[in-house]
N, C-alpha and C positions, 0 to 999 in steps of 0.2 A: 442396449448397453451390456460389453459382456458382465457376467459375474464375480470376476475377480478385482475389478475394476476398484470398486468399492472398499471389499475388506483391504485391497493393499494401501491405499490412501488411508483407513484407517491403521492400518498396519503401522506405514511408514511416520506419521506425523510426531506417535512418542518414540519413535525411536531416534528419530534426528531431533527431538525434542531430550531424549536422556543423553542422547553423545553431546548436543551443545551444555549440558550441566556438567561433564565431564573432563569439555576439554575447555585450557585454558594455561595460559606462561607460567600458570603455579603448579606444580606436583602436588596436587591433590587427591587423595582418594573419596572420589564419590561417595560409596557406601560410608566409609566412615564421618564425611562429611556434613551427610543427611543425618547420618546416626547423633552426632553431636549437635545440630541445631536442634534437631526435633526435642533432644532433651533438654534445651534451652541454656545449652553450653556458651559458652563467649569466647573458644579458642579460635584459632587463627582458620582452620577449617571449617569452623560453622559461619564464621564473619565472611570467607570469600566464597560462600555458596549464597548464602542470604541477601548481601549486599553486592554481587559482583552477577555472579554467573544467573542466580535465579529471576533478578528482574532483565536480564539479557534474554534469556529466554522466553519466559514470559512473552516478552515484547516483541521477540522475533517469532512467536506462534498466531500473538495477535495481529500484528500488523502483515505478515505475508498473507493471512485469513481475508484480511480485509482488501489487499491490493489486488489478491485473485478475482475475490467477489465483486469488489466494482469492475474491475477489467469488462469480468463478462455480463456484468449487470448494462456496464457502458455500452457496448457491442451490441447487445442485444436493442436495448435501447434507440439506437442510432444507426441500426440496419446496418453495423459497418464496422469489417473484420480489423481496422487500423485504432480503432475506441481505445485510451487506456489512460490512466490519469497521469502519465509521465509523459506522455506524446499528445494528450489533447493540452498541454497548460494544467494541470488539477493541480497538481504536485509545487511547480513554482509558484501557482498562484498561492496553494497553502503553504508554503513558505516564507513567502514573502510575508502573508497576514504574521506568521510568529514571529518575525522578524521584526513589525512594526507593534506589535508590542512589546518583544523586545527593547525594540531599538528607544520606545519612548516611557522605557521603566515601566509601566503598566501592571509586570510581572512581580514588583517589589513590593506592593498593595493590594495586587488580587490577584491568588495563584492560578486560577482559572482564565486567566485573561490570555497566557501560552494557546490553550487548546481553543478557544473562544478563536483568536484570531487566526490563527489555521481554519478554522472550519468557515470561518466567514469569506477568508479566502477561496478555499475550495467551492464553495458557494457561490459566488460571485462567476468565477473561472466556468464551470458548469454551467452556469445559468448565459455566459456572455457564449459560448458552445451552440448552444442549444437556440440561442435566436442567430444566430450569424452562419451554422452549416445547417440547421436545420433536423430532422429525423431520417430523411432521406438524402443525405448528401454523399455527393461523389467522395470516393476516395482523394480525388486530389481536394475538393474544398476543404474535405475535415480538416487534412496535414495543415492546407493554408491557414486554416480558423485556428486551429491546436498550437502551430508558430507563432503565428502571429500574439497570441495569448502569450506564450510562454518565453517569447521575447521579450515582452514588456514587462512580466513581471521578474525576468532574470534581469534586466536591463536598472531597474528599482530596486531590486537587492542590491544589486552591484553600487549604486548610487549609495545606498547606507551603508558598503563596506565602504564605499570613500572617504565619507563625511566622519564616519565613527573614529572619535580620537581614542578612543577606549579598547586596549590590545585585548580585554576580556570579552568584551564586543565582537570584535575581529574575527576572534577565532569561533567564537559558537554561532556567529554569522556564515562564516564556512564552512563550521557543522551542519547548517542545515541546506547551504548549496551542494555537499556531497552527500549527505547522509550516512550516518553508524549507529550503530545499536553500543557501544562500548561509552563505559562511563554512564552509567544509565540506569537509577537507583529505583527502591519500590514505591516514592515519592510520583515517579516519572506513568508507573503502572495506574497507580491507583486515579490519577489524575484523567489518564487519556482512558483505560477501561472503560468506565463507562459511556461514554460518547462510542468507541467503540461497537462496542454491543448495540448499542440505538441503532445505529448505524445500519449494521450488518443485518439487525433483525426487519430494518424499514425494506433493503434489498431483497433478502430473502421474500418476505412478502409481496413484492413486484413480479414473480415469479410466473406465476399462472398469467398475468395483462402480458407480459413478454411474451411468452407463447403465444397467445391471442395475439400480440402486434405483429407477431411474425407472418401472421397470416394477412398483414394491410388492417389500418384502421379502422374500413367502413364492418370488416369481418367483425373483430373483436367489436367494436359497437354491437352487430347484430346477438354476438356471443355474451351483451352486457357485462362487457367489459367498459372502463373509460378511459382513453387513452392519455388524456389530463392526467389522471390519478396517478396510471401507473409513471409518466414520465415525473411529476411530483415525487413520488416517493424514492427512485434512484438518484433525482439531481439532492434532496436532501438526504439518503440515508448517503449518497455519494460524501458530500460534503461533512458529512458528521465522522463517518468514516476515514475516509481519507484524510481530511483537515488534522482530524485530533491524531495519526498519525505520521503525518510529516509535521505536528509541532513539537513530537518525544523523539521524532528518530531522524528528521532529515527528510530531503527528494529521494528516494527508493525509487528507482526506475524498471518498466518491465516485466516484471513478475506481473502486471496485469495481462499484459501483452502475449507475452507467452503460455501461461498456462491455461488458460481458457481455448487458446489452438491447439496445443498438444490435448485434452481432454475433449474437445469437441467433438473428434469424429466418435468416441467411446459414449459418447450423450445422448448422439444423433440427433445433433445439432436441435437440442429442445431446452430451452433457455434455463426452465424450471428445476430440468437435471443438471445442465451445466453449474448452476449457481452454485450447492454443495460441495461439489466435487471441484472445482475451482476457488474454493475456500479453505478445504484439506490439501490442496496442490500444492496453493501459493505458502502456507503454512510449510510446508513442508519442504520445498524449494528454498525459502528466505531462510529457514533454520541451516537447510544445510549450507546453502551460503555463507551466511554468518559462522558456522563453523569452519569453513575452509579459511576464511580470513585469517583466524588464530592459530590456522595450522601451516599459514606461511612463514615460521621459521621469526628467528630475534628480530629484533629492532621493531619500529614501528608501523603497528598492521595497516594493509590497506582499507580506505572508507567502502564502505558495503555497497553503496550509491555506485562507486565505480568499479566494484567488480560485478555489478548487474546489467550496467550499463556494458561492458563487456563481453558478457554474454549475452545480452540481448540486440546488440546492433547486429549483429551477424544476422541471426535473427531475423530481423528485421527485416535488413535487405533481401533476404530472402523471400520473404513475404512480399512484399514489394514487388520484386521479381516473375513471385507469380501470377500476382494480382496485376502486375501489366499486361504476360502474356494470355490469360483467362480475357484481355478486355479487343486485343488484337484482332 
């Protein structure tokens, strides 16, 4: 892995982490803005750092962290460069789960029941993955098994935009078919944080069995490794992860997808490396993302969901492309 690799990943994640505090429809100055909350001000500057911009950020540090790290935790995982939880099903499936408690009040008696039902989702999604393509499946199985999932659980959201006579319904329904970080208080942080972290720490930990799986599982057996364990602890730190973030921000597509390819060859292709640096990638990709959104000019911004989804189809096909002609 070269040298630089590293410090600039940590370089760039507060810096696109300080410009999304920055920027925003209100003329606000920063410095002064911290300056006045920190002293426990309640002027209009401290209220739109605190309340507005600072759990936005936040959540677009945590949650690009986590979609990178499952990406290449998934990859790794499943021997298989197309893994990402917006293209295997992970993401609609944990979707869907916030939506169904949503949709059946759940969330009006226990606030935890939002990120509960994302993660049981993602859960579910991952675990139905994992016996239907297997560890070793072709690139086309994955896509068919990943559709297939992600069909049905788009096809079931759609069914509860139908049926919801409730225009409040409607719209945070759709919120979580496109996905944004806007509108999205420290209520939203403190909620999904910890699951989060669980999350991210269960993957990290998988690190070294990845390695060893890369080498085939009778290897990693020999290496006492268990290949159970390790595939346990991504389809759950997966699920905890991902779940509790698509039930604060939405479907986030891609950022699993791409950043663990672009970071791969700087890794050389060792699961254990990729994992970090594919957690400061995604962070630092989804901020600036999120930042470009508010710097598209008046009116209303577009969902983050679909400007991910815009730059990663291309993407995609791309990959795609290759991975054809590599099979020719």
């Amino acid at each position: 892995m070269p040298r630089w690799t590293l410090p600039l990943l940590i370089l760039a994640v507060p810096l696109f982490f300080v410009t999304s505090l920055a920027v925003g429809p209100s003329a606000v100055s920063l410095p002064l803005a911290v300056g006045e909350w920190w002293r426990g001000g309640d002027g209009t500057a401290a209220i739109i750092f605190a309340d507005i911009r600072l759990p936005r950020a936040l959540l677009g540090l945590g949650i690009g962290a986590v979609l990178g790290l499952a990406g290449a935790a998934l990859q790794g995982l499943l021997r298989n460069p197309l893994a990402e939880p917006a293209l295997i099903g992970v993401s609609a499936s944990a979707g869907l789960g916030a939506v169904i408690a949503f949709y059946a009040g759940m969330t009006l008696v226990f606030p935890l029941a939002l990120p509960l039902g994302g993660m049981t989702g993602a859960l579910v999604a991952v675990t139905l993955l994992y016996l239907l393509a297997g560890r070793q499946a072709s690139v086309l199985t994955l896509i068919l098994a990943g559709v297939a999932i992600s069909s049905l659980a788009s096809a079931l959201t759609s069914l509860a935009l139908s049926l919801s006579p409730n225009p409040f319904a409607l719209s945070e329904i759709v919120f979580w078919m496109l996905g944004s970080l806007a509108d999205r208080s420290m209520d939203h942080v403190t909620v999904a944080a910890p699951f989060m972290l669980a999350g991210a720490l269960l993957l990290l930990l998988a690190g070294r069995g990845l390695d060893a799986l890369s080498l085939g599982e009778e290897t990693a057996r020999s290496m006492g490794f268990n290949p159970g364990r390790t595939g346990a602890l991504v389809i759950i730190g997966t699920a905890l992860s991902v779940g509790a973030a698509v039930s604060v921000a939405g479907a986030i597509g891609f950022i699993g997808l791409i950043v663990p390819h672009l970071l791969r060859p700087l890794a050389g292709a060792q699961p254990s490396r990729l994992l970090p640096l594919s957690a400061l990638g995604g962070a630092a990709l989804l901020l600036a993302a999120d930042t470009a959104v508010r710097l598209g000019g008046p009116g209303q911004e577009l969902k983050l969901g679909v400007v991910t989804a815009l730059l990663g189809a291309p993407f995609f096909l791309v990959l795609v492309l290759k991975t054809r002609a590599r099979l020719v």
